[in-house]
C-alpha positions as CSV (number, residue, x, y, z in Angstrom):
1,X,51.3,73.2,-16.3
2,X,49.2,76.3,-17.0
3,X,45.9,76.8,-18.8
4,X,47.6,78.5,-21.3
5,X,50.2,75.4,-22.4
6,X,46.7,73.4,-22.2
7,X,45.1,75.1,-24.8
8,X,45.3,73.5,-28.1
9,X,44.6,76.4,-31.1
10,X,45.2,78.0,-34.1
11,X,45.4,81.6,-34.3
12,X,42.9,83.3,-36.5
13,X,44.0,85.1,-38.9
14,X,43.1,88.7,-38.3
15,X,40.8,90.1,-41.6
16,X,41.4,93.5,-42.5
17,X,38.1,96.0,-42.5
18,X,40.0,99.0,-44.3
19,X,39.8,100.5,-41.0
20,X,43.4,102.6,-39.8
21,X,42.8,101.1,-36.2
22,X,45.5,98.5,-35.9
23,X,44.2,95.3,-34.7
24,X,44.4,94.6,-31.0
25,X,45.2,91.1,-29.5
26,X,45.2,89.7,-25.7
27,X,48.1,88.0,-24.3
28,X,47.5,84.5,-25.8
29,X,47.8,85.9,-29.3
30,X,43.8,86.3,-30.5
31,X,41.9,89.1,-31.8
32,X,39.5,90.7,-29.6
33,X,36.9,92.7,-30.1
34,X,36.0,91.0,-33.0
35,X,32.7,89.4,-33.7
36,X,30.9,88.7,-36.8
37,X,27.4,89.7,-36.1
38,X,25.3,87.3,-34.7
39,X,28.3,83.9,-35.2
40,X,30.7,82.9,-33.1
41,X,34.4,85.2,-31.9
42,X,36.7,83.7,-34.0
43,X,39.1,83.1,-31.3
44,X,36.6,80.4,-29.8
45,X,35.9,79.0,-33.5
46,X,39.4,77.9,-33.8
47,X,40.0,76.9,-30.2
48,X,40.2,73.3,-29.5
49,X,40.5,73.9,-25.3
50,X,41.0,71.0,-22.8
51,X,38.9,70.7,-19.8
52,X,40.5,69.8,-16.3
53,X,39.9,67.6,-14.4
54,X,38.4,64.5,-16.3
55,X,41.4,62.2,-15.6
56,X,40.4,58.5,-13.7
57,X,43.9,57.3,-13.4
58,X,45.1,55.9,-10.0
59,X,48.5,57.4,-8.6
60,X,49.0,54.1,-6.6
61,X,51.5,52.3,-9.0
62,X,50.2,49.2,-8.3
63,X,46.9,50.1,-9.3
64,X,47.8,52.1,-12.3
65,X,50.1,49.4,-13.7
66,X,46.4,46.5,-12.7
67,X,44.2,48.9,-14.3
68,X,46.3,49.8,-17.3
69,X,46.0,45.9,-18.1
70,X,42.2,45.4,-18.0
71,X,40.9,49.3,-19.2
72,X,41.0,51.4,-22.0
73,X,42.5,54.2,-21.9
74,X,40.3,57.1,-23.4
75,X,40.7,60.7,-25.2
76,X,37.1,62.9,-24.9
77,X,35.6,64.9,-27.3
78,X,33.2,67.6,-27.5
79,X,31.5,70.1,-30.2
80,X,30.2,72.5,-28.5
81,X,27.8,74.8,-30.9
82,X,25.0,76.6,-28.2
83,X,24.6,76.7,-25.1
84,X,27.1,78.4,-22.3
85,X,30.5,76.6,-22.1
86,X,29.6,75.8,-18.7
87,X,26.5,73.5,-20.0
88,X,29.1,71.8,-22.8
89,X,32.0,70.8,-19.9
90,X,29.2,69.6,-17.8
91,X,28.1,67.4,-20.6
92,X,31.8,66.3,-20.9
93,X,32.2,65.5,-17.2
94,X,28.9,63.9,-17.8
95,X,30.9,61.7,-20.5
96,X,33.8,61.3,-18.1
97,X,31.1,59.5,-15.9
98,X,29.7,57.2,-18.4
99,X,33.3,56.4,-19.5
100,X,34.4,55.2,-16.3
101,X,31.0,53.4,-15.3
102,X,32.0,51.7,-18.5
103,X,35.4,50.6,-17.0
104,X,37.8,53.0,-19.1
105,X,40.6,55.2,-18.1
106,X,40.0,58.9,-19.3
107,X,43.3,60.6,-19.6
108,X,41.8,64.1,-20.8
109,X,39.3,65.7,-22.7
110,X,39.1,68.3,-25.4
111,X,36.3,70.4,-26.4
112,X,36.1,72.4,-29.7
113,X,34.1,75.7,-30.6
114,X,32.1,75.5,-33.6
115,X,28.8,77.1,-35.3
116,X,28.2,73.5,-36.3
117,X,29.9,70.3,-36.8
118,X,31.8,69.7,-39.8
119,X,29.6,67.3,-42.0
120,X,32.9,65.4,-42.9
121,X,34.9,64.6,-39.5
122,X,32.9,66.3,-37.0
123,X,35.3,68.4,-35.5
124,X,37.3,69.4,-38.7
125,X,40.1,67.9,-40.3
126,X,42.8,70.3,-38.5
127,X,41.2,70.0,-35.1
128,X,40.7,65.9,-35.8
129,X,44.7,66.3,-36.3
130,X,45.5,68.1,-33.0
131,X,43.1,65.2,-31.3
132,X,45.6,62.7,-33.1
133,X,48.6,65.1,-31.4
134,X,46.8,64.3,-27.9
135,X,46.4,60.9,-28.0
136,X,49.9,59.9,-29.1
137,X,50.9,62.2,-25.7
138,X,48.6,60.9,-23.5
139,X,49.1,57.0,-24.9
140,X,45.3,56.7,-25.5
141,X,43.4,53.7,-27.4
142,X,40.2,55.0,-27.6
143,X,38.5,58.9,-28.8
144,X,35.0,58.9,-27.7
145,X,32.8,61.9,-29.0
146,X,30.1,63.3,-26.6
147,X,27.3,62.7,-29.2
148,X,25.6,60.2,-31.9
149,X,28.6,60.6,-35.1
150,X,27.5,59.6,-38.5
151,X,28.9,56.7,-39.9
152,X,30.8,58.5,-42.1
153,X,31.7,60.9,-39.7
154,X,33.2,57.8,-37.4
155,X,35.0,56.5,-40.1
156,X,36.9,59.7,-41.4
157,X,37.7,60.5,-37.5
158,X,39.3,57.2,-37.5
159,X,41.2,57.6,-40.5
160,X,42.9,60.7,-38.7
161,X,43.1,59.8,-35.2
162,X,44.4,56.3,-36.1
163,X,42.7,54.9,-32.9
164,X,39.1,53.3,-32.3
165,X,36.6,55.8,-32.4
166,X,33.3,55.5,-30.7
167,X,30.3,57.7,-29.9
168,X,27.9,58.4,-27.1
169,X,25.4,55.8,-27.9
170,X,27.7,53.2,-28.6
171,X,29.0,53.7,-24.8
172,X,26.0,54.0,-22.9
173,X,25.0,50.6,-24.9
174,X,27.7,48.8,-24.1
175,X,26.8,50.2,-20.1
176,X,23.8,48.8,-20.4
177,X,25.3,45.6,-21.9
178,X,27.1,45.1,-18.4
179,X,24.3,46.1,-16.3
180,X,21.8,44.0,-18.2
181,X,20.7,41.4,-15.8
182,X,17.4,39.8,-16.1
183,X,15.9,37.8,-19.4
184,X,13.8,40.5,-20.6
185,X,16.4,43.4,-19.8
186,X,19.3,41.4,-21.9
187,X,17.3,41.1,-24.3
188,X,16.2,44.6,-24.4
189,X,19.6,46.3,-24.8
190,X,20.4,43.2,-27.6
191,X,17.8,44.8,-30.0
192,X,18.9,48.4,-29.0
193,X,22.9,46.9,-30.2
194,X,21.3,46.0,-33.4
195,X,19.6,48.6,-33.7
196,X,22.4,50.9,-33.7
197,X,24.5,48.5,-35.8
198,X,22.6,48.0,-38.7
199,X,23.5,50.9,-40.4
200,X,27.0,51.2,-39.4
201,X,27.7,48.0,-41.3
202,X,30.5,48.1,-43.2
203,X,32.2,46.4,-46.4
204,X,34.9,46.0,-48.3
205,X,33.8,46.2,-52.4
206,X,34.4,42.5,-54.1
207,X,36.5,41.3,-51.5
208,X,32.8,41.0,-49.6
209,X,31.2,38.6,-52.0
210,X,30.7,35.1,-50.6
211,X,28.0,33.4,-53.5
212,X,27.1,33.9,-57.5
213,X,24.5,35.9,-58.1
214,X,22.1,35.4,-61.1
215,X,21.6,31.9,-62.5
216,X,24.9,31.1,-61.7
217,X,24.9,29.0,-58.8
218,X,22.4,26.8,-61.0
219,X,25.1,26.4,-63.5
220,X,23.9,28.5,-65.9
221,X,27.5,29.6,-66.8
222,X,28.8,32.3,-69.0
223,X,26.8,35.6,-69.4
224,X,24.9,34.9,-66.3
225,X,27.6,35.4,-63.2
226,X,27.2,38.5,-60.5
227,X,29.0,39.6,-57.7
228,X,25.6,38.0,-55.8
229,X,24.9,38.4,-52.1
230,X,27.6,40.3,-50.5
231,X,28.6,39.4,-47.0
232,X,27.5,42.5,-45.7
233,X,24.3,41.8,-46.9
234,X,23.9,38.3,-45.6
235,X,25.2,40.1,-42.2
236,X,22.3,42.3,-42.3
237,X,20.1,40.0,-43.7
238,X,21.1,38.3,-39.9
239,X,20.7,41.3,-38.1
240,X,17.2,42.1,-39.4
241,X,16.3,38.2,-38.5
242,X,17.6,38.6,-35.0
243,X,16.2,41.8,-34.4
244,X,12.5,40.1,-35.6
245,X,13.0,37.3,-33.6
246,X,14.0,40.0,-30.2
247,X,10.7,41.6,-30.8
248,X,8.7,39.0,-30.5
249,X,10.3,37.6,-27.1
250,X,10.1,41.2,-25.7
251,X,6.3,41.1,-26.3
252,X,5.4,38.1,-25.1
253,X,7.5,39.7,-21.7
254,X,5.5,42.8,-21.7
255,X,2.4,40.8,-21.6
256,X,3.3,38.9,-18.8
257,X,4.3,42.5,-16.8
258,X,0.8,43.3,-18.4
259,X,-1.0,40.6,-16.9
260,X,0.8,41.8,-13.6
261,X,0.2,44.9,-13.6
262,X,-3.7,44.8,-14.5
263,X,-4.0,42.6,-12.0
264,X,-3.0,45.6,-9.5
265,X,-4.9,47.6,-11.3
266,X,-8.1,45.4,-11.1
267,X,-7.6,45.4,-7.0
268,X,-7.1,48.9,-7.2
269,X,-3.9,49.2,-5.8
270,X,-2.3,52.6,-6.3
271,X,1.3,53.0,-8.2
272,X,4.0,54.8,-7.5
273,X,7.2,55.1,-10.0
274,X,10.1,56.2,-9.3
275,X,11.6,58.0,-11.9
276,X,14.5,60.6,-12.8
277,X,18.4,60.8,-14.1
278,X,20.6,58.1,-13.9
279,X,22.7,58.4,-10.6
280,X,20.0,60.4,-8.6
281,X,19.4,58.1,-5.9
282,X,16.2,56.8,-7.1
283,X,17.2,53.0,-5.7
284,X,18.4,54.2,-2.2
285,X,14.9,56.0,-2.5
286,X,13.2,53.1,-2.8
287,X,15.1,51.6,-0.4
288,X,14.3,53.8,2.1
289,X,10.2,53.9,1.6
290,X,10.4,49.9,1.0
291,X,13.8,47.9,2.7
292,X,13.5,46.8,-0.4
293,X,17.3,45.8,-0.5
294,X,18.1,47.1,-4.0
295,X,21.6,47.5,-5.9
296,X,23.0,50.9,-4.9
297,X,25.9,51.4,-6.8
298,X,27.4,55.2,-7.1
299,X,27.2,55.1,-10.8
300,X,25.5,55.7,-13.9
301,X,22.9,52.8,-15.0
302,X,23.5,50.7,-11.9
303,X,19.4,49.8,-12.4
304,X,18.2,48.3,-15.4
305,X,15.7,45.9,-14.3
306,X,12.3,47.9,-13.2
307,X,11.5,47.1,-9.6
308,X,8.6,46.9,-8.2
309,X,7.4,46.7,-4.5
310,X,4.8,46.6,-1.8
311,X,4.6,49.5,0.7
312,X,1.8,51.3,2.7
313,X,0.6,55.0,3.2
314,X,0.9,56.2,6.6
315,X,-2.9,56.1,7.0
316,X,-2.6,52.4,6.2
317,X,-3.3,52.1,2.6
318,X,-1.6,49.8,0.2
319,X,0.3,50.8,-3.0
320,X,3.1,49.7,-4.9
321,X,6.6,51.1,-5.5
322,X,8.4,50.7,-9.3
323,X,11.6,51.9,-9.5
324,X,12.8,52.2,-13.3
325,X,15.7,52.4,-15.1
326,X,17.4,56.0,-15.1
327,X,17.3,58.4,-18.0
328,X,20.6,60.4,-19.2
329,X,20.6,63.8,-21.7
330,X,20.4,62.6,-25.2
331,X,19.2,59.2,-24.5
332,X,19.6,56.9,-27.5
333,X,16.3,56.3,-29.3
334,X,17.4,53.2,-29.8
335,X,16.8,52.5,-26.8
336,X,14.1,54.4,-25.7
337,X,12.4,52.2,-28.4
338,X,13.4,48.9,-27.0
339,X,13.1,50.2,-23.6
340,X,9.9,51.0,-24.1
341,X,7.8,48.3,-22.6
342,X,9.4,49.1,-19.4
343,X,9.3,52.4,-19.2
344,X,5.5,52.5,-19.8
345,X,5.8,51.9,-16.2
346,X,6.1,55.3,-15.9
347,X,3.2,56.3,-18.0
348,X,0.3,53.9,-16.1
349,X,1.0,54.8,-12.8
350,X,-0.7,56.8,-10.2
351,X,1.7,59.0,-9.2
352,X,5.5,59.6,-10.3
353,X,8.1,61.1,-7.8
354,X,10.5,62.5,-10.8
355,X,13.8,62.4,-8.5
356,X,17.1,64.9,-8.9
357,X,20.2,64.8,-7.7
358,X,20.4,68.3,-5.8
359,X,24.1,68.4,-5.9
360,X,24.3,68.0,-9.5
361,X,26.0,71.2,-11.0
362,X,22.9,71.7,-13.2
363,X,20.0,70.2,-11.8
364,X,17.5,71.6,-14.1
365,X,18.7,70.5,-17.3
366,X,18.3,67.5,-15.8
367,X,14.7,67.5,-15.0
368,X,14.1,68.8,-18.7
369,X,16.0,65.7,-20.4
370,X,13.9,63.3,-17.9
371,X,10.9,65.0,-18.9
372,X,11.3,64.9,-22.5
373,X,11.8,60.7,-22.6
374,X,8.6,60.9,-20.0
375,X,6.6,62.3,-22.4
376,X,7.5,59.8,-25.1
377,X,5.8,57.2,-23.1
378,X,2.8,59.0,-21.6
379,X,4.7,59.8,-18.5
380,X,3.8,63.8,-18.8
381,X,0.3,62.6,-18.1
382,X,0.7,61.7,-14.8
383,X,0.9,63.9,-11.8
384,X,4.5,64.4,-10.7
385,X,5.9,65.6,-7.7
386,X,9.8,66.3,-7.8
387,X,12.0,64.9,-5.3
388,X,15.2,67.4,-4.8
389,X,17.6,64.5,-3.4
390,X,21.2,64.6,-1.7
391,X,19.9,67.5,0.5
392,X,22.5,66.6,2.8
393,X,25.4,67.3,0.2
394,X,23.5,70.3,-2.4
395,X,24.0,73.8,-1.3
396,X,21.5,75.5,0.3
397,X,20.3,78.2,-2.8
398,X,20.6,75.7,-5.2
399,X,17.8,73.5,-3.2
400,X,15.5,76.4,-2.6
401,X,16.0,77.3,-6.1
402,X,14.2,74.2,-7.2
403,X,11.4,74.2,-4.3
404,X,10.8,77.7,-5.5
405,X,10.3,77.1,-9.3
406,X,8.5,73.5,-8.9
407,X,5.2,73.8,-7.5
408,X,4.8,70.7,-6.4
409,X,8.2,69.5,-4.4
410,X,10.1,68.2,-1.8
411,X,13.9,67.9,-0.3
412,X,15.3,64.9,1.1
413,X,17.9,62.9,1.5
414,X,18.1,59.2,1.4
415,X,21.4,58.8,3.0
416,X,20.4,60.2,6.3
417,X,16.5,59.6,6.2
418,X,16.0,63.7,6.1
419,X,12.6,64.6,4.5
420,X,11.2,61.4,4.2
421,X,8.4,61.7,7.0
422,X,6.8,64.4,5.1
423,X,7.3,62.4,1.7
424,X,5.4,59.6,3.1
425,X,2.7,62.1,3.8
426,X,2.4,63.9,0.7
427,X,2.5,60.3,-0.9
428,X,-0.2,60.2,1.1
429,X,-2.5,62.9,0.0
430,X,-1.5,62.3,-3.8
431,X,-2.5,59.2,-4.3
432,X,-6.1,58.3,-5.4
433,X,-8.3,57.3,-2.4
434,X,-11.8,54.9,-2.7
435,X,-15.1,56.7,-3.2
436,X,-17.4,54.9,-2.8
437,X,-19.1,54.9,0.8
438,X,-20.5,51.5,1.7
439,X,-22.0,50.3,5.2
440,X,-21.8,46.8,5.7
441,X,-22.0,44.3,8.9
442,X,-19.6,41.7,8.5
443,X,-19.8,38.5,10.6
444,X,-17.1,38.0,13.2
445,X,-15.6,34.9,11.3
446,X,-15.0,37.2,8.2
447,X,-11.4,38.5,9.4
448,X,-10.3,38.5,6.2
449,X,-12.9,40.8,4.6
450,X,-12.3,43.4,7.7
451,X,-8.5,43.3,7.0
452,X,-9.0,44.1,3.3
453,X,-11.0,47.0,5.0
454,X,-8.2,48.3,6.2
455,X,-5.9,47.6,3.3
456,X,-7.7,48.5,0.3
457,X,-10.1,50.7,1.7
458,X,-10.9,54.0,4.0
459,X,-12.7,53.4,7.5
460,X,-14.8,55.8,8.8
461,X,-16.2,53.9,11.9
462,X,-16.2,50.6,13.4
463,X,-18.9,49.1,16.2
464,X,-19.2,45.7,17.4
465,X,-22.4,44.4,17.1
466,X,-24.2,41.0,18.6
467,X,-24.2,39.3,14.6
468,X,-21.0,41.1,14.2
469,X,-18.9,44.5,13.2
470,X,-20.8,47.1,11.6
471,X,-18.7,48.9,9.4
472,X,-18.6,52.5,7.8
473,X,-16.2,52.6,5.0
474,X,-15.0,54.3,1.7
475,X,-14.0,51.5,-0.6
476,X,-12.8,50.6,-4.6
477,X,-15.4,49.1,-7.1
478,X,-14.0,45.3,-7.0
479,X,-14.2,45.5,-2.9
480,X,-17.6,46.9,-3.0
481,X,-19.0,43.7,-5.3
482,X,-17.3,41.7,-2.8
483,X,-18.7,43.3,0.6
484,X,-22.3,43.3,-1.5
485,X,-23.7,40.7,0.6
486,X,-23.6,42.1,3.6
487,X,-25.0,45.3,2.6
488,X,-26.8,46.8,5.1
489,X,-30.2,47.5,3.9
């Protein structure tokens, strides 16, 4: 099939300027050289274009007909209104990803040229008409639209399309609903749900009422009967009680990872988080510093449940390793919000390696969208070093491209271990070393205090001594008050 027969438009009607030039066209039928001013050609305001390649089905038959039974099958949408349209089909393969992560089929994808979104149906009630025309074609159950639709907007889509229409915060919640693993982390996506939900509510006028209103229900009786507490409110009324009630268990979680962390921070144990776009590699990174024997999964969300882990500098010192959940373009603030307590992981540490997948088609849109939900957390406080991974499989330019413009990176690749000798080292020389010079003789049946030397602190020189090792060290506050009494004098 060729583009053209893909391409899904309405000729625009060419507008007479007086002029005596006849209007020229191209081959497919639209105006050119026309633009008004400063908006969009016409041609691309009426064009409703499908991208390639966004299709997940299986040819195996067998697989097809398994899949088919469990999966949705899914129709993609875009508005695309700035921007190159390079940037709006990487969003939609982007969409494509989350969709299948998700576990739907994606049969095509559509994306439509507009100055803005139409206020009623998004896309316009013609273009929501040719979407209808696809699905029926493609035997699709689901549209999803690559942003956050109004409620409103959802609805009228609906009302045209015929099939369920959902957005892209209602599917990256319903990711996270699957990936969710631990206590706090369920509970986390639960009140982002709600969140979202509440005002998407919908009723039906009378048909909704479930009690009297008034004095009614005390049998009060004539002149005092209402249509009362609809069911939508009583469902919202829920919704707001739940949501309270998620709140409070979420903070009593983030003190104990409170509690946990200050007690790091009292020992004076550096902190290193590991943070970046979903599907960068920031587990396998971790992995590979730590053996910490996370989930790797070659998807989008695989982590949800912050990781944290012991590791040591290659001059000895201790520090710990967090690996956070990953962040996508357009993250809900949803869940940003309910999120939050975990991602101000981020935002105390010592040190953030901000990781990106080098063989992304457009790495540095992803390094703005992670730094934009870093900063609502306190992350853009921190120093950051970014961590071009996938070397193995990124071209060449687009890697140098990225070591040129950050000032303060490094390639690697955590599939074949390349790059991560000098990580380790410039891990190294970031992190925060003791101060404070003590000298202290510490009595041969003090082991332990000599191995917290050399774990916590910076030796300068060691001698062995008749009443036992005299020791020259930079150390942290807390070790100091503990080496105090054996000071030398």
């Amino acid at each position: 099939m060729t583009t053209r027969d893909h391409l899904l438009s309405t000729r625009a009607e060419a507008l007479s300027d007086g002029s005596d030039t006849d209007p020229r066209y191209d081959e497919a039928g639209f105006l050119i050289d026309d633009v008004d001013g400063e908006q969009l050609d016409r041609q691309e305001r009426a064009a409703l274009r499908r991208v390639e390649g966004l299709s997940t089905e299986l040819e195996d038959v067998t697989e097809v007909e398994y899949r088919q039974l469990r999966l949705e099958r899914v129709v993609l949408a875009g508005v695309w209104t700035d921007g190159t349209a390079e940037e709006a089909e990487n969003s939609l393969r982007e969409l494509s990803a989350l969709a299948e992560t998700a576990g739907s089929t994606v049969l095509a994808g559509v994306l439509q040229r507009r100055s803005r979104p139409d206020p009623g149906t998004w896309m316009g009630s013609g273009k929501a008409q040719e979407l209808r025309d696809i699905v029926i074609d493609e035997g699709a159950d689901t549209v999803i639209a690559d942003t956050e639709l109004a409620p409103s907007q959802r609805r009228a889509l609906e009302d045209v399309v015929k099939v369920k229409v959902i957005d892209r915060t209602a599917l990256i919640l319903d990711i996270f609903a699957q990936h969710a693993k631990s206590k706090e982390g369920k509970a986390q996506v639960e009140l982002a749900q709600l969140s979202y939900l509440l005002p998407r509510l919908r009723g039906w006028g009378e048909s909704m009422s479930r009690q009297a209103g008034g004095q009614a229900a005390g049998g009060q009786g004539m002149g005092s009967r209402g249509p009362g507490e609809t069911k939508i409110e009583l469902d919202r009324r829920r919704i707001n009680s739940r949501m309270a009630k998620l709140r409070k268990e979420i903070a009593q979680m983030k003190t104990s990872r409170d509690t946990k962390r200050h007690s790091r921070k009292a020992h004076h144990v550096p902190s290193v988080a590991i943070a970046g776009y979903t599907n960068a590699g920031k587990s396998s990174l971790l992995n590979r510093l730590t053996g910490a024997g996370v989930l790797v999964e070659n998807q989008l969300f695989a982590t949800l449940d912050p990781t944290v882990r012991r590791s040591e500098t290659t001059d000895g010192r201790l520090f710990t390793l967090t690996d956070t959940v990953g962040f996508v373009a357009n993250l809900p603030h949803q869940l940003i919000e309910a999120f939050r307590s975990t991602l101000e992981e981020v935002g105390d540490a010592d040190l953030v390696l901000h990781v990106v997948d080098g063989s992304h088609p457009d790495p540095e849109s992803q390094i703005s969208a992670v730094r934009a939900v870093m900063a609502e957390v306190g992350g853009d406080a921190v120093k950051e070093v970014i961590v071009v991974n996938k070397a193995d499989l990124a071209l060449p330019d687009v890697v140098d491209r990225l070591l040129r413009a950050e000032k303060h990176s490094i390639a690697v690749s955590a599939r074949t271990g390349e790059g991560f000798e000098q990580l380790q080292e410039l891990i190294a020389r970031e992190l925060p070393r003791p101060d404070i010079q003590v000298e202290v003789v510490l009595p041969y049946d003090r082991g332990d205090l000599l191995s917290r030397l050399h774990d916590e602190g910076e030796i300068l020189s060691t001698e062995h001594q008749d009443e036992g090792t005299l020791v020259h060290a930079k150390v942290t506050p807390t070790l100091q008050a503990d080496l105090a009494s054996y000071a030398v004098s």
